[in-house]
C-alpha positions, 0 to 999 in steps of 0.5 A, a space after each residue: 478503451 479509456 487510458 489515464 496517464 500517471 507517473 507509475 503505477 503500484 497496484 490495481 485490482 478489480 471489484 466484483 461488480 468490474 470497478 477498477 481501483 488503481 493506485 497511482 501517483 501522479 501530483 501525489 499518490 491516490 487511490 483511484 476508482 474507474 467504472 468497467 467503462 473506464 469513467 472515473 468514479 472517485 478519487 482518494 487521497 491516502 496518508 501513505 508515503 509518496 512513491 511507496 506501498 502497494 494496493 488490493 482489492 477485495 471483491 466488495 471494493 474494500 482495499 488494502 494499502 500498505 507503505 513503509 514509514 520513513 525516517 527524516 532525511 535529516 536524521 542522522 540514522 537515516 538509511 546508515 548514511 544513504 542520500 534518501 529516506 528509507 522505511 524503517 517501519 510497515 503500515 497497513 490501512 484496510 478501507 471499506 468501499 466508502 474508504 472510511 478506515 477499517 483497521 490500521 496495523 504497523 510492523 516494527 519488524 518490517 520495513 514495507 509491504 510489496 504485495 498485498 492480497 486480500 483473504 475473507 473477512 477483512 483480512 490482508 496477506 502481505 509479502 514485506 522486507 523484514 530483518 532476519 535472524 542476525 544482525 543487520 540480516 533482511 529477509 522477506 516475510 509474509 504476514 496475515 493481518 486482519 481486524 
């Protein structure tokens, strides 16, 4: 069995010919591809933030990527004051197997996705932190998002 060594791990999720595509971040988050035999394939490199978002995986290889869009740390709204970054908007980025760019949907009412899954025909369900009904209220949302 073949092991790769990386800081962690966000998603992973198999192709329905065994490819293994994991999202991992190790010297910046990627998106890698293994063969069934544990070979590297390809690597990618996203444009979704470092330490964030989640992967998955549809049977034909595309993948879904989501991640939430931070605020600056120099921001003065950043986080109401916390000493880090934090979401303020979801993106989510649908790829084909040649990860070429699908379609692109951003959520102004979600903060970031945590678990994606895939549905037919190119679409993604996606569990993410929203605001809730009152003022300053965080509740967890599923969306459909598809092209």
């Amino acid at each position: 069995s073949a092991a790769v060594t990386t800081d962690f791990a966000t998603g992973v999720g198999v192709t329905a010919d065994g490819t293994i595509l994991a999202l991992v971040q190790a010297d910046g988050q990627t998106v890698r591809a293994y063969s069934p035999g544990g070979s590297e394939l390809w690597q990618f490199a996203p444009t979704i933030a470092d330490g964030g978002g989640t992967l998955a995986v549809a049977s034909d290889g595309a993948f879904t990527l989501t991640d939430g869009l931070y605020l600056p740390i120099e921001d003065p709204n950043a986080c109401f004051g916390v000493f880090s970054p934090c979401p303020v908007r979801m993106r989510v980025e649908h790829r084909g197997a040649d990860r070429s760019l699908l379609w692109q949907a951003t959520s102004e009412e979600c903060r970031a996705g945590h678990i994606a899954a895939t549905l037919p025909n190119d679409g993604v369900l996606v569990l993410a932190n929203c605001s809730g009904p009152g003022d300053g209220d965080a509740v967890l949302g599923l969306h459909r998002f598809a092209p």
